[in-house]
N, C-alpha and C positions, 0 to 999 in steps of 0.2 A: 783568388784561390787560396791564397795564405791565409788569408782573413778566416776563410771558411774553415782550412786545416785546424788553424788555433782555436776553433771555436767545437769542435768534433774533437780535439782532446782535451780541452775543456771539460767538456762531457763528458767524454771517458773517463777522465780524473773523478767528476763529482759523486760517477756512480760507484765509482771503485773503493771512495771514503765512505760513501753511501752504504752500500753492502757490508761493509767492513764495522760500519757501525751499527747496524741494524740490529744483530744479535737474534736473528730469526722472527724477526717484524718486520710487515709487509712494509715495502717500500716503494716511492712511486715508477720505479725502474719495473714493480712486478705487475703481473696480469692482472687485469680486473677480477675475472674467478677468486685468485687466492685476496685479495680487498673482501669481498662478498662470503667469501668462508669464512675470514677472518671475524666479520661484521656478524654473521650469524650466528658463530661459538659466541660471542659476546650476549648478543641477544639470547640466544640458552641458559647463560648464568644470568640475566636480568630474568629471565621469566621463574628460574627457582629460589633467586632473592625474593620474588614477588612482585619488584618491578614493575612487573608487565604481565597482560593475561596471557597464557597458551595459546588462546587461537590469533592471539597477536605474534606471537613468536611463529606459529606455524603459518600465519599469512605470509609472511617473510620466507619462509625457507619455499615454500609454494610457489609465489613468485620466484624465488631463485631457479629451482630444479623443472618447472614447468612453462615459464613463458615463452611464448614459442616465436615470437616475434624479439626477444633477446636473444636467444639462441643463435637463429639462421641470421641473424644479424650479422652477429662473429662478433660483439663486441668483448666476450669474455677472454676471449683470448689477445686480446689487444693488451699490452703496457699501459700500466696507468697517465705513465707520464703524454702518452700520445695521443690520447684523448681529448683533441683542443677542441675549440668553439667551432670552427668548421666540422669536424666529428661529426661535435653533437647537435650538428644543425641537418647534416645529413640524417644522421639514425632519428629526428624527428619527421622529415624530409618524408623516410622511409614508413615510417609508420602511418602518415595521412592518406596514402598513397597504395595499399595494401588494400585488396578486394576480398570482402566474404567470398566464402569458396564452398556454400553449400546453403539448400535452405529455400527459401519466396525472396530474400535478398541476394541472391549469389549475382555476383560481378559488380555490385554494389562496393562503395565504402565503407569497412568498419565504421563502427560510430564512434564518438569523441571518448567515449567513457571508457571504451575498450581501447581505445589508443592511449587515455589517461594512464588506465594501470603500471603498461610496462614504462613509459617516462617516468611515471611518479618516483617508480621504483629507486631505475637510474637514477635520477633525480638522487634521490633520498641514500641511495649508496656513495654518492660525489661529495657532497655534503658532509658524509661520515671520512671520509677523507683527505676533506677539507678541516672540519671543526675538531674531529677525534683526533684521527693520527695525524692532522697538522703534517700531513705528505703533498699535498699541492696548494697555493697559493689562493686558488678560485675555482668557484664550481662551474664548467662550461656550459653547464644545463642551462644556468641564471637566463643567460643572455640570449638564448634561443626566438627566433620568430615563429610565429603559429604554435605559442607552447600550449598543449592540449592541457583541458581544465574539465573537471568531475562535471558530471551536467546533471542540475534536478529535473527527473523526467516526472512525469506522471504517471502516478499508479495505476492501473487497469481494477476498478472496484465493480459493484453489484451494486445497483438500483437499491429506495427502498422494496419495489414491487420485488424485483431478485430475490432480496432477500427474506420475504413476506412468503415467494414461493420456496424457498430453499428451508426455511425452517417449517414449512407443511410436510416435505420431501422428508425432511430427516424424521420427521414423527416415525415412518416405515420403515428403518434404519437400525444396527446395532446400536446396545444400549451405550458401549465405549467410546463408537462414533457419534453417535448421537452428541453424547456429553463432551465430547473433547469440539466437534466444530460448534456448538452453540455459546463453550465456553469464549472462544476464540473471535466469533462473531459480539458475543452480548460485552463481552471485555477487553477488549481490543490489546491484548498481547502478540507479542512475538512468539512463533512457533515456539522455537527455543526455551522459553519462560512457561507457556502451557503447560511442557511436557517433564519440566522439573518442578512441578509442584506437589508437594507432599498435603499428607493430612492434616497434619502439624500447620501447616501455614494458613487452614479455614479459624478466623472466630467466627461461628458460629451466632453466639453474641449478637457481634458489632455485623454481620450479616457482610462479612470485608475475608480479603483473602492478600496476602505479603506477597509480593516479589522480590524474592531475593537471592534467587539462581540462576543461572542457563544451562541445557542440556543438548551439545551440540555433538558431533562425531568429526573425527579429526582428519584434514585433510592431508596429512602423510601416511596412514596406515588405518584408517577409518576406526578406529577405537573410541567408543563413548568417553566423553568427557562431560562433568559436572564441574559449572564455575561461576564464580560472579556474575549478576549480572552488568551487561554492556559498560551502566558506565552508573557514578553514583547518584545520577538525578533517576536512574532504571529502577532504584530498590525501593519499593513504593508499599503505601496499601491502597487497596481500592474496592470501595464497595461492588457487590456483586448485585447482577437483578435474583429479583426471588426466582424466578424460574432457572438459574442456572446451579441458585444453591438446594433446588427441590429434585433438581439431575444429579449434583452431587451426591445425593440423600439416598434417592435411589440405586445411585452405582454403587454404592459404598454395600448397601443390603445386597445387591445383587452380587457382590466378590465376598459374600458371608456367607452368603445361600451356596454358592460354587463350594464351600470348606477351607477359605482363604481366613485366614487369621489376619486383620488390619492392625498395622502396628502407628504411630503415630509420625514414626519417622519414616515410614512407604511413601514410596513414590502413587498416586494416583493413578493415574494412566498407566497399566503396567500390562504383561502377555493373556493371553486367557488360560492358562496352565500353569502360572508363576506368578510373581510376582516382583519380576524383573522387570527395566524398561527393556522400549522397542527403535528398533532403528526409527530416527523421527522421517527417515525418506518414504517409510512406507505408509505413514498418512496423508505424506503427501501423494502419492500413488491412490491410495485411495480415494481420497479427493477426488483428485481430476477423474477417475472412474465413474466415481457417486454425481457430477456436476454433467458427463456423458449422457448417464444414465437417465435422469430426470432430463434433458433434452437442452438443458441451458448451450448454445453457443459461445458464450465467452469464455477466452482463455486464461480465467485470473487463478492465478496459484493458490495454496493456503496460506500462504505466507500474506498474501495480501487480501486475508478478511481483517486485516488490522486496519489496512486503511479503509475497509470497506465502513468498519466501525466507526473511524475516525471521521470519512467524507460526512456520515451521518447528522453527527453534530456542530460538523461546517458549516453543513449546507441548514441547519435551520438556525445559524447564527448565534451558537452560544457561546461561551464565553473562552474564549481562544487559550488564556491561561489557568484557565481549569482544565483542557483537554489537552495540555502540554503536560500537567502535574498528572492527568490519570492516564495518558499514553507511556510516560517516563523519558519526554526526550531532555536533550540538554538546554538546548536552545528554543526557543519562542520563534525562532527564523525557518526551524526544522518545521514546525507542525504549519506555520503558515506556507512554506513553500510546497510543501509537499503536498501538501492534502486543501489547501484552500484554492483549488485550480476549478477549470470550467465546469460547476456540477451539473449533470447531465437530468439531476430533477429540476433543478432552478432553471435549466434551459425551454426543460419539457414546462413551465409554470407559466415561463413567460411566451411561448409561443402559443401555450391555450388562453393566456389572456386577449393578444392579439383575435387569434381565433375566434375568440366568442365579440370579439368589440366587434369586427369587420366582415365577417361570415355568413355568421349563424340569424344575421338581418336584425336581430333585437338586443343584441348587446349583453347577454344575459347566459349567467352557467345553467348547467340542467339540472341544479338545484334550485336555482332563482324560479326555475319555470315551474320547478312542482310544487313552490313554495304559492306561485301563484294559483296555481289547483288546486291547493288546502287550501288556500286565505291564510297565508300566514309571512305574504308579502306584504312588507309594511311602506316601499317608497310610492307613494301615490302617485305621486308627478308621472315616475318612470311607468308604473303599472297603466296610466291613461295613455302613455305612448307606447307601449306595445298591444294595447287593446285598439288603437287605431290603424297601428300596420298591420296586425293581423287579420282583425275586423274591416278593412279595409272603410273606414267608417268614420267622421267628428265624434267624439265622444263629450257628453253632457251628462247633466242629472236623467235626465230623461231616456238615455237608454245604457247607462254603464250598467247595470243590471243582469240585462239582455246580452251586454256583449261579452262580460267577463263569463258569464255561463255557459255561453258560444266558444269563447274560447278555450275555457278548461276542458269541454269536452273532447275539441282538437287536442289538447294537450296528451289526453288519455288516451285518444284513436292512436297520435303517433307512440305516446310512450307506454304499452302498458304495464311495463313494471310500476307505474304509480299508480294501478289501482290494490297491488300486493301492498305497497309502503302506506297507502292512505289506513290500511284495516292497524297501522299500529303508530299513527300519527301523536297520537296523545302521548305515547311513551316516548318521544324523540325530541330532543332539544336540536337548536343551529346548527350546533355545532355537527352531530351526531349526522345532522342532513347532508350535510358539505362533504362527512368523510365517507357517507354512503354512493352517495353518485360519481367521487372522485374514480372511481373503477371503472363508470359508466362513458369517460371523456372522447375514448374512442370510438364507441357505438353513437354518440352522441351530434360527434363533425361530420356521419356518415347519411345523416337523418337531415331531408328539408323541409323547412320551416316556411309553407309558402302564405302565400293572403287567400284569405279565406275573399265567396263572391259577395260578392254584399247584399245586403237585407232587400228584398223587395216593399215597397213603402208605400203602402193605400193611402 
């Protein structure tokens, strides 16, 4: 009991030099809250030294005044100095442990990412406490079990077909819309980056367009903000396709024809009565309207026709740090994880390969077969073994003739779109064949391919 006594004013002494010396700096005697104020006014003068970007400083104050899982925690009001590793094993305890409360998941587990946030936070405020104001000895976050970690999920993206039909759809579309998802689609930017681009930033020329802003809205007070972009591997050029600089061409005419004066330094995408921008939330609203409208069932944002753009070039294997340099990310780890996941055409490519080996009884795409109806099959071997399982037949000199004529005309009975493709056969290369019947895959596994009876023989 002595022991204890001497040890409780102990304490009381050190907080009493403590205070005494602090001179209105937080000390670990005070609340978590005033740490986190404190940390924050800092961070406001780092973001008007330049420091740091705004929506950096304002990710910060967001987490402070909105995380609702620090809040009802209570840790704000806790003493710094009391904050030990049991604490902060508990309030992670607490956080794994917490149920969605609304939604197709409700009574569910939050997910890891959403449990990440508010740790990080904390996290990253103990830290500031530790290494700034050198008020406690060690961060108790460190040591924590089951300490929650960002998780790379996978982006919800659009087929090519998706998006084969999405840019038919927008043909019917305003011309602002129009240009603004094609751009987004054909050039895989960030919302943010689209809708900060000015006139000034087309060469024309070089047929290439600069990144080198973002146009975001502020989460403390929703107030447009124009800033940097993300990060410096973000401020890029990159060539455009012609048809997105023959949109630009056109909207540019079309805000001349309205009585808009274009100045160089205008923003692009602006109201239709000004020449202001536009809350960027409301194309995304739009969006999801227009993606309604045309009947698509998937639920991918705008935000994520970037990676719709990015899967693109994943999935037909090109050159991984090319499409890190025209995405803008930082890292070569970023565009492989994110975007190099299960592509759901390579899935659909190799389940039609199966399909035609083991199915379809001749091993053969519904190009191979019309390739054999023109005569423009050139594996022979293969060509006499499907002239036998169909013709049900030996085949020889003596009657390949007979049976390949026997067969193409089954060929035409089942398919007649090739007798439309045979009338413009001379104008069509392989290539041009393969990417004709690629549309046909599904009609095609639905169609049997049976043996014909065989020849009666005098």
């Amino acid at each position: 009991m002595l022991e204890q006594i001497e040890a409780d004013l102990k304490e009381i002494k050190d907080k009493e030099e403590t205070l005494k010396d602090a001179r209105g700096k937080v000390t670990k005697y005070d609340l978590v809250r005033d740490g986190i104020e404190l940390y924050i006014k800092e961070r406001n003068k780092d973001h008007e030294r330049e420091f740091i970007q705004i929506s950096t400083y304002e990710e910060d104050v967001y987490n402070f005044k909105n995380s609702k899982y620090i809040s009802d925690y209570g840790i704000l009001d806790v003493p710094i100095n009391n904050i030990d590793d049991d604490y902060a094993q508990a309030f992670v305890d607490y956080l794994w442990d917490r149920p969605v409360t609304r939604g197709k998941n409700k009574g569910k587990r939050i997910s890891e990412n959403t449990i990440y946030k508010p740790f990080s936070f904390v996290h990253k405020i103990f830290n500031y406490f530790k290494d700034d104001l050198k008020i406690i000895s060690s961060n108790p976050f460190d040591s924590v079990k089951r300490k929650p970690h960002a998780v790379a999920e996978d982006k919800e993206y659009f087929t090519e077909e998706e998006m084969h039909y999405i840019k038919d759809k927008l043909e019917f579309e305003n011309i602002r819309f129009k240009t603004l998802i094609t751009f987004m689609m054909d050039m895989g930017t960030r919302r943010e980056e689209a809708l900060a681009i000015k006139w000034s930033d087309i060469n024309w020329y070089r047929g290439t367009i600069s990144i080198e802003r973002a146009f975001v809205k502020s989460k403390i007070d929703n107030r447009y903000i124009i800033k940097p972009v993300k990060r410096k591997k973000s401020e890029r050029e990159i060539i455009c396709t012609s048809y997105v600089l023959e949109l630009l061409k056109n909207y540019k005419t079309f805000k001349e024809a309205c009585g808009f004066v274009i100045n160089d330094d205008d923003f692009i995408f602006t109201a239709w009565d000004s020449m202001d921008i536009v809350d960027p939330d409301r194309y995304t609203r739009e969006f999801k309207l227009f993606i309604q409208k045309i009947g698509l069932k998937k639920d991918v944002p705008l935000k994520n026709m970037r990676a719709t753009n990015t899967s693109f070039y994943v999935a037909h294997g090109k050159n991984l740090k090319a499409i890190q340099n025209r995405i803008g990310h930082e890292n070569i780890e970023t565009t492989f994880t994110y975007y190099a996941q299960a592509n759901f055409n390579e899935d659909k490519k190799l389940v039609q390969l199966y399909e035609e080996e083991f199915y379809n009884k001749l091993g053969l795409s519904m190009a191979d077969i019309y390739r054999i109806v023109a005569n423009r099959f050139s594996d022979t071997k293969k060509l006499i073994s499907v002239l036998e399982k169909v013709g049900n037949e030996f085949i020889d000199d003596s009657n390949f003739d007979i049976q390949l004529e026997r067969c193409q005309n089954y060929f035409k009975d089942l398919f007649p779109i090739f007798n439309k493709i045979l009338n413009i056969d001379s104008m069509l290369d392989d290539d041009e064949i393969d990417h004709i019947f690629e549309g046909f895959q599904a009609l095609y596994h639905t169609i049997k391919i049976d043996t014909l009876e065989p020849r009666i023989k005098i």
